[in-house]
C-alpha positions in Angstrom: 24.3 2.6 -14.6 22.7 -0.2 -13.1 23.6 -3.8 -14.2 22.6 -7.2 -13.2 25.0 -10.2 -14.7 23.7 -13.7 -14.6 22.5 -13.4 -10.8 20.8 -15.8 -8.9 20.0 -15.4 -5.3 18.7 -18.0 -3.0 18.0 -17.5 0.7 19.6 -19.8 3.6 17.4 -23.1 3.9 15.5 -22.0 1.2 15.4 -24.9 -1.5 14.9 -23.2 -4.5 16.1 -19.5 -5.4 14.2 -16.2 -5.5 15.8 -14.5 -8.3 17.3 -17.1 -11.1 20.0 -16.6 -13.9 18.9 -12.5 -13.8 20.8 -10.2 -16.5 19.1 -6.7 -16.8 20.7 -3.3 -17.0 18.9 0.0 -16.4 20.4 3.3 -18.1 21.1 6.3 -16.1 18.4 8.8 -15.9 15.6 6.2 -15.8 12.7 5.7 -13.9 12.4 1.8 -13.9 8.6 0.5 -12.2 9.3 -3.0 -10.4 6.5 -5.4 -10.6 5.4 -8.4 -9.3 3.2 -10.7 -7.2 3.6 -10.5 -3.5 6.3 -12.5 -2.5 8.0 -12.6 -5.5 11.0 -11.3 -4.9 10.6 -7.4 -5.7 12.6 -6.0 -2.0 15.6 -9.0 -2.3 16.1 -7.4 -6.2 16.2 -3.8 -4.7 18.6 -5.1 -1.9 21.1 -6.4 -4.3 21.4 -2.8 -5.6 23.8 -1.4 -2.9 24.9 -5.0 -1.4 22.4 -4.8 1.4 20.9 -8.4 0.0 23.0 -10.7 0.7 25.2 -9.3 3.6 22.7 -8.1 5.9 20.2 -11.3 4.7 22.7 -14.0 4.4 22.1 -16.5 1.5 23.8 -17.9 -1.7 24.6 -15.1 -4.6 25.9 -15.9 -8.1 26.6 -13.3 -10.9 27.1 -9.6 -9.9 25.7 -6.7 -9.7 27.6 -3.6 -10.6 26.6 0.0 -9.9 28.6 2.5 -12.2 31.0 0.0 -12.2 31.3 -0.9 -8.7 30.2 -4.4 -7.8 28.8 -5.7 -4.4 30.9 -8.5 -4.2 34.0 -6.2 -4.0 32.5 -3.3 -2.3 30.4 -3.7 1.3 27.6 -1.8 1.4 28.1 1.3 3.5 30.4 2.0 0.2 27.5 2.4 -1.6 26.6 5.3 0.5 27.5 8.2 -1.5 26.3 5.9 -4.9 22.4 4.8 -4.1 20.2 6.2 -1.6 17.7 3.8 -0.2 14.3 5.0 1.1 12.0 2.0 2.9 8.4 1.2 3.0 8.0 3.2 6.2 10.6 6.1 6.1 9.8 6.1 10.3 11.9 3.1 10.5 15.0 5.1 8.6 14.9 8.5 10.6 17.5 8.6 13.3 17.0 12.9 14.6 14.5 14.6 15.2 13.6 17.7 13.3 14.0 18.2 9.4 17.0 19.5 8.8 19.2 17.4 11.1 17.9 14.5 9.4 19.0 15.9 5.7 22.4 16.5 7.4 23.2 13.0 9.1 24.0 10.9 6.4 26.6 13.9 5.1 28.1 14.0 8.5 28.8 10.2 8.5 30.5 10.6 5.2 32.3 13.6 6.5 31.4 16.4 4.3 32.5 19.5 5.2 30.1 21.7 7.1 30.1 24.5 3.7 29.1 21.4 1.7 26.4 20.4 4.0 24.9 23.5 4.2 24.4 24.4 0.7 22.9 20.8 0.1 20.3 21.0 2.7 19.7 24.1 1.1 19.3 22.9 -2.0 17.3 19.8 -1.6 15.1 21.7 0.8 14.2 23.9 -2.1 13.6 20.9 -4.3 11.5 18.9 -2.8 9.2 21.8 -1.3 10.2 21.2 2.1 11.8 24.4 3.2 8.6 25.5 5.3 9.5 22.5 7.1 13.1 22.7 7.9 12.8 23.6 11.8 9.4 21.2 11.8 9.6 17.9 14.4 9.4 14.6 12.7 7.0 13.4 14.7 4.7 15.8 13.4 4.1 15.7 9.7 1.8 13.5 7.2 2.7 10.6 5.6 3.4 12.5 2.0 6.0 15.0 4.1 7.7 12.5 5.8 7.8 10.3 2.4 9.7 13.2 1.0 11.6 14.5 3.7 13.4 10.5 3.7 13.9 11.2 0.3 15.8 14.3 0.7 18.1 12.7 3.8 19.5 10.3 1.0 19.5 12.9 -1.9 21.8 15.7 0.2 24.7 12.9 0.0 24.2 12.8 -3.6 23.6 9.8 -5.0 23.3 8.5 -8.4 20.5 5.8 -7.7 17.5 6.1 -5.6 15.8 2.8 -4.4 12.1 3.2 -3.4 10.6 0.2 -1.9 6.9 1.4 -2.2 7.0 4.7 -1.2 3.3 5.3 -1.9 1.8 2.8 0.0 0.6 4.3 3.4 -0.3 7.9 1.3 -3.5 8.9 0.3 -3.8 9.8 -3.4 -2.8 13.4 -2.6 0.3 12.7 -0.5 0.7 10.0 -3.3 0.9 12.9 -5.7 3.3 14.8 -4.0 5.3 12.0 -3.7 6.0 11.2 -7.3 6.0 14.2 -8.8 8.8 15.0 -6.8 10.2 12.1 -8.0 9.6 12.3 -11.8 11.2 15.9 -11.0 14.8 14.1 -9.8 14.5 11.9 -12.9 14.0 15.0 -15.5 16.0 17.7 -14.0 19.0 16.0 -12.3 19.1 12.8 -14.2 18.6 10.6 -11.2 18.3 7.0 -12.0 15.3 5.5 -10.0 14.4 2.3 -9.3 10.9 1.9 -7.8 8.7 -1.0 -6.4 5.2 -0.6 -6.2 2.1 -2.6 -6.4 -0.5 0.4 -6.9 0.2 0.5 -10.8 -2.5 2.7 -11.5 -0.8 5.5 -9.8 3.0 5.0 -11.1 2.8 3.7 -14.7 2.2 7.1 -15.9 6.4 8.0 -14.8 7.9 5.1 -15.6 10.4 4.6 -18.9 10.6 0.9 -18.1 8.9 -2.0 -16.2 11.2 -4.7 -14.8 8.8 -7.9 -14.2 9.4 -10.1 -11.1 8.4 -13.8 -11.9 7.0 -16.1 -9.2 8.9 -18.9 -10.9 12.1 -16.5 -10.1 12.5 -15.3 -13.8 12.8 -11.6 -14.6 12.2 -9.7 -17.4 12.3 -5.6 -18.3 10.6 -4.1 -21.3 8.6 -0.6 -21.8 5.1 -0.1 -20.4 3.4 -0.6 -23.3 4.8 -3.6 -23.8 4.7 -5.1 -20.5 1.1 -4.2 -20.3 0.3 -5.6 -23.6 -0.3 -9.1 -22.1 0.6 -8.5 -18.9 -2.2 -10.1 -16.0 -0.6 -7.4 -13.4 -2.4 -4.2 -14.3 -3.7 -1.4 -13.7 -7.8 -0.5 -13.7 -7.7 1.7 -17.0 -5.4 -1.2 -18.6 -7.8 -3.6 -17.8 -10.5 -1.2 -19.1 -9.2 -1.1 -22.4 -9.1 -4.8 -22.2 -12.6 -5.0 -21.7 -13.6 -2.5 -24.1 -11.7 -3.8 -27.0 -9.5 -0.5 -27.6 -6.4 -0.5 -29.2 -3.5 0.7 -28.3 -4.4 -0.3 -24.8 -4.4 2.7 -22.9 -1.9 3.2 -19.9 -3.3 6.7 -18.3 -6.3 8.1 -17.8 -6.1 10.7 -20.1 -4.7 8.2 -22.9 -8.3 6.0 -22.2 -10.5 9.5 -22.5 -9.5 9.5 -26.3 -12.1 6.3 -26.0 -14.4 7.3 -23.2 -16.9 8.3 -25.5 -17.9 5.6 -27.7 -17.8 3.1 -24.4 -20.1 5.8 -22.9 -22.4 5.4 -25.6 -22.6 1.9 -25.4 -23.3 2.4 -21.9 -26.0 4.9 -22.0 -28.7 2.4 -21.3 -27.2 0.4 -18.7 -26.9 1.5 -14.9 -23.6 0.7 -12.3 -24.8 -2.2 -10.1 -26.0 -1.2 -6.9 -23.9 -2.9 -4.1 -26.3 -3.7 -0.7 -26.8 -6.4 1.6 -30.3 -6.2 3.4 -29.7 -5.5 7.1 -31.2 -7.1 10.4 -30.3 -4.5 12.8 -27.9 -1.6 13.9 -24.7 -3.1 15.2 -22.1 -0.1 15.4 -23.9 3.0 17.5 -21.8 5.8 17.9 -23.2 9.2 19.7 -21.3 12.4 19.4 -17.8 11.2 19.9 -14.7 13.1 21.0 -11.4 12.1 21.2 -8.2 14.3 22.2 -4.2 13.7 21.9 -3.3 15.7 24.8 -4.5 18.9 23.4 -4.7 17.9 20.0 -8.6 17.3 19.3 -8.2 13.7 17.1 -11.8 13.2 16.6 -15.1 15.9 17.1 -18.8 15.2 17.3 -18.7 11.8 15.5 -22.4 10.3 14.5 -22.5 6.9 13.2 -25.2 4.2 12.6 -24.0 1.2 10.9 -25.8 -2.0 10.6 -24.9 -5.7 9.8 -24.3 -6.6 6.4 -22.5 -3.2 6.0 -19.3 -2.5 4.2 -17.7 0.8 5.1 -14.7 2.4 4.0 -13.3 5.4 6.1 -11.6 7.4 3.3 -9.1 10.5 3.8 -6.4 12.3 4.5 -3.3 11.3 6.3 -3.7 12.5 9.7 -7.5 12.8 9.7 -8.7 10.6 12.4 -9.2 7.2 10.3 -7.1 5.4 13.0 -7.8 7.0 16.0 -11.8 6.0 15.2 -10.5 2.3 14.7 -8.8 2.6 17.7 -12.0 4.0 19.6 -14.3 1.0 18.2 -12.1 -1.8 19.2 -11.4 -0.4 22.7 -7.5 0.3 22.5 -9.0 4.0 22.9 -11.8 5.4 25.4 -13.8 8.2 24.2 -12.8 11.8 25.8 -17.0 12.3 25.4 -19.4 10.8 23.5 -20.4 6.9 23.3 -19.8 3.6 21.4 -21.8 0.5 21.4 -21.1 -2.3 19.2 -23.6 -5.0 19.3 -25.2 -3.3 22.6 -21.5 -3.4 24.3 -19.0 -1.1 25.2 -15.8 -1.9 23.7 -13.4 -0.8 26.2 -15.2 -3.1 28.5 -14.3 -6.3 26.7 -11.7 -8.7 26.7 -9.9 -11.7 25.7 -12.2 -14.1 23.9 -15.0 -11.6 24.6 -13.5 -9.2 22.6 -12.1 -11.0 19.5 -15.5 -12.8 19.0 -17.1 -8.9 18.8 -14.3 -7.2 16.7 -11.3 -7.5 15.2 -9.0 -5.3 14.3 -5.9 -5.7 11.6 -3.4 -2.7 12.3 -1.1 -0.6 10.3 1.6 -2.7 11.0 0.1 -6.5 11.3 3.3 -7.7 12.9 1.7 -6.6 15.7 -0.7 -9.3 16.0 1.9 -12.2 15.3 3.7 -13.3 17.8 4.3 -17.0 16.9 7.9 -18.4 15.4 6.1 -19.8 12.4 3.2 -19.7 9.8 2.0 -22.9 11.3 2.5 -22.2 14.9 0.5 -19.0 14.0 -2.4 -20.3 13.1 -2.8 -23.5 15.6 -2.6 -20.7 18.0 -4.9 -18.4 16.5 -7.3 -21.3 16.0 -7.0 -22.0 19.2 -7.1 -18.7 20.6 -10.4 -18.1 18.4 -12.1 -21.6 19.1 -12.0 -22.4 15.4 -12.0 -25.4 13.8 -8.4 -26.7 13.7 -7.0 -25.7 10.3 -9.3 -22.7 9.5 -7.0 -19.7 9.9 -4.3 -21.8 7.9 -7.1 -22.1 4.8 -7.8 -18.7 5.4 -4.3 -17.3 4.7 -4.0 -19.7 2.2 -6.6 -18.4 0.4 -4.8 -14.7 0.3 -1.5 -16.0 -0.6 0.4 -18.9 -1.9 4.0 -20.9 -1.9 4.2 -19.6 2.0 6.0 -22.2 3.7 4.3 -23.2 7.0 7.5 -23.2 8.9 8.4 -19.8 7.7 8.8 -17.3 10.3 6.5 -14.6 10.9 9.1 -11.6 10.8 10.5 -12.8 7.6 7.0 -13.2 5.2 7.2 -10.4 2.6 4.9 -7.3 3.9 1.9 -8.6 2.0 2.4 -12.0 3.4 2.5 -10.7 6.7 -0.7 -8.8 6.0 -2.6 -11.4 4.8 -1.7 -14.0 8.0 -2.6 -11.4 10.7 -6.0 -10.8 8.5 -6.2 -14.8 8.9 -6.2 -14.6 12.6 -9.1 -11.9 12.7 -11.1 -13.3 10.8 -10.8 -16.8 12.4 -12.8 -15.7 15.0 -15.6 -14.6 13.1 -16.4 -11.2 14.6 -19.6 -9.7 13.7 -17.5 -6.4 13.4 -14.0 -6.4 11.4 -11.8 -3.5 11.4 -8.9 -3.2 8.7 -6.3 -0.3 9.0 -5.0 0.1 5.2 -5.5 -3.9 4.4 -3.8 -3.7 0.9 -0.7 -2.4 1.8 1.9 -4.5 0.2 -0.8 -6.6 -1.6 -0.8 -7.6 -5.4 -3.6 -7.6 -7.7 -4.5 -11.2 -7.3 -4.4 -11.2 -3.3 -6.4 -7.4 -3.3 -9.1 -9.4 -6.0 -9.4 -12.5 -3.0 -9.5 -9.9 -0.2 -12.5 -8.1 -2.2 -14.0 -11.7 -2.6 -13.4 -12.6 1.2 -14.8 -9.6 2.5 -17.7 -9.5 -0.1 -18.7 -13.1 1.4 -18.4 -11.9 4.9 -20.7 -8.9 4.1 -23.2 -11.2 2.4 -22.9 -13.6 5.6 -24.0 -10.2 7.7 -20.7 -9.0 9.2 -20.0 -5.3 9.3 -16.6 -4.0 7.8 -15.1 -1.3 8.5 -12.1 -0.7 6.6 -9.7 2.8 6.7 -7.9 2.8 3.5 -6.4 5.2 0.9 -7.1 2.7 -1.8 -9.6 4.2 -4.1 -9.6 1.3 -6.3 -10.0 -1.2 -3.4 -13.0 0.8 -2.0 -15.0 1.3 -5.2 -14.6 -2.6 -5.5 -15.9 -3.4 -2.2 -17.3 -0.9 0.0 -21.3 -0.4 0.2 -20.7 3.0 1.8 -18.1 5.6 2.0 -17.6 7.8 5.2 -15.1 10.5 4.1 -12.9 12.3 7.1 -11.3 15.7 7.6 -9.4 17.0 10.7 -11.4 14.8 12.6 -15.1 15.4 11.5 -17.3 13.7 8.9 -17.2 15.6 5.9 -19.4 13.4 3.8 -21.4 9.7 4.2 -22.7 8.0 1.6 -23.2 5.1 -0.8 -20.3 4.5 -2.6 -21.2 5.2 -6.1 -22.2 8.7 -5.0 -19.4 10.0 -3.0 -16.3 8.2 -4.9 -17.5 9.2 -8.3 -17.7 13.0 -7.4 -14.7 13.3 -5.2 -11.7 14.9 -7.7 -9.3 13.0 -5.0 -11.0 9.6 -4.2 -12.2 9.1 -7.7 -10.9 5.4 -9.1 -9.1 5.6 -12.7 -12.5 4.2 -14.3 -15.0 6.8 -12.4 -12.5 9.2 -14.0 -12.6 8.3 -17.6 -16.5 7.5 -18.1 -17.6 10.9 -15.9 -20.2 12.3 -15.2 -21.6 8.4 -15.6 -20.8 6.8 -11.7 -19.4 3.9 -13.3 -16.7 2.7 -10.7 -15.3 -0.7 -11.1 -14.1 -2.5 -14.8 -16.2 -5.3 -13.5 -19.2 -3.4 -13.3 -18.2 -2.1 -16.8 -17.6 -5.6 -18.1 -21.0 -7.1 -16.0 -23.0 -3.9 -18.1 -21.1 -5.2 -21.8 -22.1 -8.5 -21.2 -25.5 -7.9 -20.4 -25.9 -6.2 -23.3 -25.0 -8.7 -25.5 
């Protein structure tokens, strides 16, 4: 279906190429899991799919790439329209109407299939993804997992025989996540879809996929099954590395594959106790009395108590849509409450500014191309430094610590999205803010980059700085938080220490809580920590 002959792809003033000498061919009716480090080249291999990479990007392409038989380098891209559907990072970015079912029509109506044609599709595809509740729903109104699936369905009523997901799970929370890829696996077993998906959360996509196509820093690329990528693989997931660690063979790739050992490790572990994560506090710095926040008349947030001292990690855990942003917003003073108070260190955010402001908190956005503004890396960061009063060259060590073989005269807009999330987390954190706020910080980061943000943020704790960090990465928050605050339309719903709440939450629960249950083992480096000691 899919075939890659002798490509190699390098981008305009680039000096060496991204993808080198690449021959690879995925069969129809696959599911093939792209992997790689940040950077690597994972979206420009996607790109050259449907032609989009190199004649929307520019740069130098050698070899083909032929798509049941029709190459790229005959073929522009919009005639790959009714061949491969494309669905981005952010599906917002792709929607061009604005209720459901005009979006599933508008790519048909560009191709110009008759209106009988359309109408059964929709039809169809509304029926197969779950969406039909939906059809006469606004856009602008559903979760992340709907509007994940409802981009999915606008390329699948042209009927394609390739779907490219760039990450599709990224901004979902494990349930959305869910929804996601079982509708997936269900286009790959019942229609025969061939599906070519990037992700860098393994540990909730290995389980589908029939092959693993490896994306090489040093621009190589290689595809083989799971098992065998995994094997000796260092990108994996938590219950791979598990099985590492424990010394099981055949390494296990699921959770229910590593249960088969879960009891002898348990065993082994009877005696031993999860380490308890706590820095000792000097004071309260985040004091927040019986806040209320409204959209208009949508009620965001409702009778929100916090206390949260120095030294503090804190990860704001939920649902799309329940209020993790909006009380981001709220402590960094883009949002006033509609009642209720906030002080952080003493001061009211909304009544700070300028250097005032980033020297109390910082906050790293959803989209962290919002705090770059600079035309390079470099430029960046002698602004940020300056912006900060940092020593000269500390936001560039920073960012260099969280990712490498960045060029400092790249461009902002054109870093891969981990590269642009670990720069803007540069510039916060340059500052030093006794308070740091992260909206979904591992979005579009590897394995190696997540492990340095853990260690980075760890340091910061120990050093006294409160974090408080909204994510849907359960295996990011049993690695780093000291306390989880879970959220549901707006209210608290539970607050605790992190052992407590992620190990009996069916949703939050990382891979290695779920294997070694009831035990609140969390983390396979609190697993291997407990093994060594033992010895």
């Amino acid at each position: 279906m899919i075939k890659f002959e002798n490509v190699t792809f390098k981008y305009s003033g680039s000096n060496f190429p991204i993808l080198e000498n690449v021959n690879l061919t995925i069969p129809a009716g696959e599911l093939a899991l792209v992997v790689g480090k940040t950077g690597s080249g994972k979206s420009t291999l996607l790109g050259l799919i449907n032609g989009l990479v190199p004649s929307f990007t520019g740069g130098d392409l050698t070899g083909d790439v032929t798509v049941n038989g029709r190459s790229i380098k005959d073929f522009p891209p919009r005639d790959f329209a009714d061949l491969v559907g494309v669905v981005r990072q952010d599906p917002r970015a792709s929607f061009v109407t604005d209720l459901v079912e005009d979006e599933l029509a508008y790519g048909m109506e560009q191709l110009g299939i008759s209106q009988s044609t359309m109408r059964r599709r929709v039809e169809e595809v509304l029926d197969l993804l779950g969406l039909a509740e939906l059809r006469n729903r606004s856009l602008a109104t559903l979760s992340g997992g709907q509007r994940q699936r409802v981009a999915i369905a606008s390329v699948l009523t042209t009927n394609p025989k390739v779907l490219v997901l760039d990450e599709p799970t990224s901004a979902l929370d494990p349930s959305a996540a869910e929804e996601v890829l079982a509708a997936i696996q269900r286009l790959v077993h019942d229609l025969g879809l061939t599906v070519v998906l990037a992700e860098h959360r393994l540990e909730r996509v290995v389980q589908y996929a029939d092959r693993v196509i490896v994306v090489d820093r040093d621009a190589e690329v290689y595809a083989d099954r799971p098992s065998q990528v995994f094997a000796n693989s260092l990108l994996a997931p938590p219950v791979v590395e598990l099985g590492r660690a424990a010394g099981w063979s055949p390494l296990p790739l699921t959770v229910r594959d590593a249960r088969k050992f879960a009891d002898e490790l348990r065993n082994r572990l009877e005696k031993s106790k999860p380490r308890i994560r706590i820095n000792t506090p000097t004071k309260t710095l985040v004091n927040v009395e019986d806040l209320n926040f409204n959209y208009g008349n949508i009620r965001a947030l409702r009778h929100i108590d916090l206390s949260i001292s120095d030294g503090e990690i804190v990860a704001l855990m939920g649902r799309n849509g329940s209020g993790k942003s909006t009380l981001l917003s709220q402590l960094v003073g883009l949002l006033a409450p509609t009642t209720g108070s906030i002080l952080i260190d003493g001061k009211i955010p909304t009544t700070l500014k300028g250097k005032s402001l980033i020297e109390s908190v910082g906050l790293v956005p959803q989209e962290p191309t919002d705090l770059l503004i600079s035309d390079s890396v470099i430029n960046e960061c002698i602004a940020s430094d300056s912006d900060s009063g940092a020593v000269p060259g500390t936001t560039l060590s920073i960012f260099e610590q969280l990712t490498t073989d960045v060029a400092e005269d790249s461009h902002p807009r054109d870093l891969s999205e981990g590269e642009k999330l670990s720069l803007a987390l540069a510039v916060v954190l340059a500052a030093k803010p006794p308070l740091i706020l992260l909206d979904e910080p591992t979005r579009g980061l590897d394995y190696a980059a997540k492990r340095q943000l853990v260690i980075n943020l760890q340091k910061l704790g120990k050093k006294n700085h409160t974090i408080i960090l909204a994510t849907h990465d359960v295996e990011l928050a049993a690695e780093v938080a000291t306390r989880v605050i879970l959220l549901a339309d707006g209210e608290i719903v539970t607050d605790g220490p992190v052992n407590d709440v992620l190990s009996s939450s069916p949703m939050f629960s990382p891979q290695v809580s779920k294997v070694l249950a009831p035990a609140h083992w969390l983390t396979v480096s609190d697993v291997t920590y407990a093994l060594e000691d033992l010895t």
